[in-house]
C-alpha positions in Angstrom: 30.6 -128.7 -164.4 31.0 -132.4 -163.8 34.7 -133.8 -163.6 36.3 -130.4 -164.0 35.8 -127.9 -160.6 32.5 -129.1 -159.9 31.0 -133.0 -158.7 33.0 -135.9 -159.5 31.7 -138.6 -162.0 31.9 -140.8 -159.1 29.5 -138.7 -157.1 27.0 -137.8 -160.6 27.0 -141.5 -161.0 25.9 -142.7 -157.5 23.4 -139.7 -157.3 21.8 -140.8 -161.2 21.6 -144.3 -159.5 20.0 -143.5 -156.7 17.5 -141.3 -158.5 16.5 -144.2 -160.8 16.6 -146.6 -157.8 13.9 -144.0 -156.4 11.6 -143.6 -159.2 12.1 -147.6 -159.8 11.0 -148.5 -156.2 7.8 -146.2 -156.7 6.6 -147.5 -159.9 6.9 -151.2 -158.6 6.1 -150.4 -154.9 4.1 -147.7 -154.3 0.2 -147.0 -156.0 0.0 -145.3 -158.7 -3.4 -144.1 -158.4 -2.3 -140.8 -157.1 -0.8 -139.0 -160.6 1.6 -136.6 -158.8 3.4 -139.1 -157.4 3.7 -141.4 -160.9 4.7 -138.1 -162.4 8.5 -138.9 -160.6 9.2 -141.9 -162.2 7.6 -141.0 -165.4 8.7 -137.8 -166.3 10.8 -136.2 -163.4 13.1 -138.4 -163.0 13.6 -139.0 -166.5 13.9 -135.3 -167.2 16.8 -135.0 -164.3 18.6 -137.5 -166.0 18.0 -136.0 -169.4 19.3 -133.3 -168.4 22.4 -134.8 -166.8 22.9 -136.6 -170.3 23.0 -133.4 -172.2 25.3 -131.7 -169.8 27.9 -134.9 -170.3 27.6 -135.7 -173.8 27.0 -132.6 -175.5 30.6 -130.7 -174.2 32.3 -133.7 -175.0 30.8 -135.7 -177.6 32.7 -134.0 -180.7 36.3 -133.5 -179.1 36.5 -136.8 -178.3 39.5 -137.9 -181.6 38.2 -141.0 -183.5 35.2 -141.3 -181.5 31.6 -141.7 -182.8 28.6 -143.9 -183.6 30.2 -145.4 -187.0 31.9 -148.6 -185.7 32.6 -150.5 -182.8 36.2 -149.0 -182.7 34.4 -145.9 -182.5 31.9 -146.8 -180.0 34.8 -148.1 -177.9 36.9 -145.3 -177.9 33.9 -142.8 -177.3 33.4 -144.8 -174.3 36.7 -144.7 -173.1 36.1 -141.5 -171.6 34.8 -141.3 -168.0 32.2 -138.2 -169.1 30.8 -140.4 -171.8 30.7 -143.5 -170.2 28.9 -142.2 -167.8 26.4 -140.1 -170.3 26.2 -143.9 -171.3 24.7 -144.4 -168.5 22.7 -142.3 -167.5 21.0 -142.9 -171.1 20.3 -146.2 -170.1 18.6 -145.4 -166.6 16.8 -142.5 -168.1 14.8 -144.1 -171.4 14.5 -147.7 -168.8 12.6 -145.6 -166.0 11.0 -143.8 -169.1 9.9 -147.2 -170.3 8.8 -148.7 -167.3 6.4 -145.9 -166.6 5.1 -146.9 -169.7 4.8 -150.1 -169.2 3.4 -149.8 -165.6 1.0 -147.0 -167.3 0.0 -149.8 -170.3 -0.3 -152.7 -167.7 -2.7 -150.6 -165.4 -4.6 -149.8 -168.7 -5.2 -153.5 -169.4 -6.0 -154.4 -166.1 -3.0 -156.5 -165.7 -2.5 -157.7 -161.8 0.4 -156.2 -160.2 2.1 -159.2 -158.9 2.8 -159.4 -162.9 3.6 -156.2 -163.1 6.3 -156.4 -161.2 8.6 -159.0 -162.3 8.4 -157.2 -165.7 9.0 -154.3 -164.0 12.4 -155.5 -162.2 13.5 -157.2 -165.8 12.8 -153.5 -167.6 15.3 -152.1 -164.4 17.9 -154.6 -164.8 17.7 -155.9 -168.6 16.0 -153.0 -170.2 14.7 -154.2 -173.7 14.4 -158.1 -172.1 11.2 -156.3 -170.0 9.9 -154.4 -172.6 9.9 -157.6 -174.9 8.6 -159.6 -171.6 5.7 -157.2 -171.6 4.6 -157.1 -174.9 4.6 -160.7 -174.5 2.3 -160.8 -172.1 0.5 -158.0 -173.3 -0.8 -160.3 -176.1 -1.9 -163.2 -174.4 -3.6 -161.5 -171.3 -5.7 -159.3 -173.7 -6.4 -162.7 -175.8 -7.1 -164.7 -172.7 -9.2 -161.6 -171.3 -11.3 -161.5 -174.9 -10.0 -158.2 -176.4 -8.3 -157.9 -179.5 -4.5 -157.9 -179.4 
């Protein structure tokens, strides 16, 4: 188990990173015409880290004494705890790779150029919602300016 006998948060968190670092680099770097290789950073990856997520949170989530989702006090003190802050996270890389794919998968769709793509694409990585709302941006006025209905 992490933190107890088993890999250090430390050591979970540097590996998550550099799973999500992976997956990022192919969906902005690599082709995506061959689907086995998307399948990484749209599902694999994400699954890992979902996985990783549940392991941390689940154990810990309920034990942790005025902790939970009601308040900010709450928030802050479920935080305060090295395996949720890093369940934290890991939630973050895993639904930002998730959304990326699907953005990368959406952009393809509308024919959108990759040297586009990919700025959105790094904003998703660092500033997760800021891409998504940067996409669906530009999602509107490239299908206007390409004739198709928003």
């Amino acid at each position: 188990m992490i933190g107890d006998s088993g890999v250090s948060y430390d050591t979970a968190f540097s590996l998550a990173g550099s799973a999500a670092m992976i997956g990022w680099l192919i969906l902005i770097v690599l082709p995506r015409r061959f689907d086995v290789l998307f399948a990484i950073p749209q599902y694999i990856i994400p699954f890992g880290l979902s996985l990783l997520y549940a392991g941390l949170i689940l154990p810990t989530i309920y034990t942790i004494e005025g902790g939970g989702f009601g308040s900010l006090a709450q928030v802050r003190t479920l935080f305060g705890h090295d395996a949720t802050l890093l369940a934290g996270w890991v939630h973050y890389l895993a639904f930002d790779l998730f959304i990326g794919a699907w953005i990368a998968r959406r952009a393809d769709a509308i024919g959108l150029p990759r040297i586009l793509q990919a700025p959105v694409l790094v904003a998703t990585f660092m500033f997760g919602p800021v891409g998504l709302a940067l996409f669906l941006t530009i999602r509107v006025f490239y299908r206007r300016s390409a004739g198709e209905a928003a």
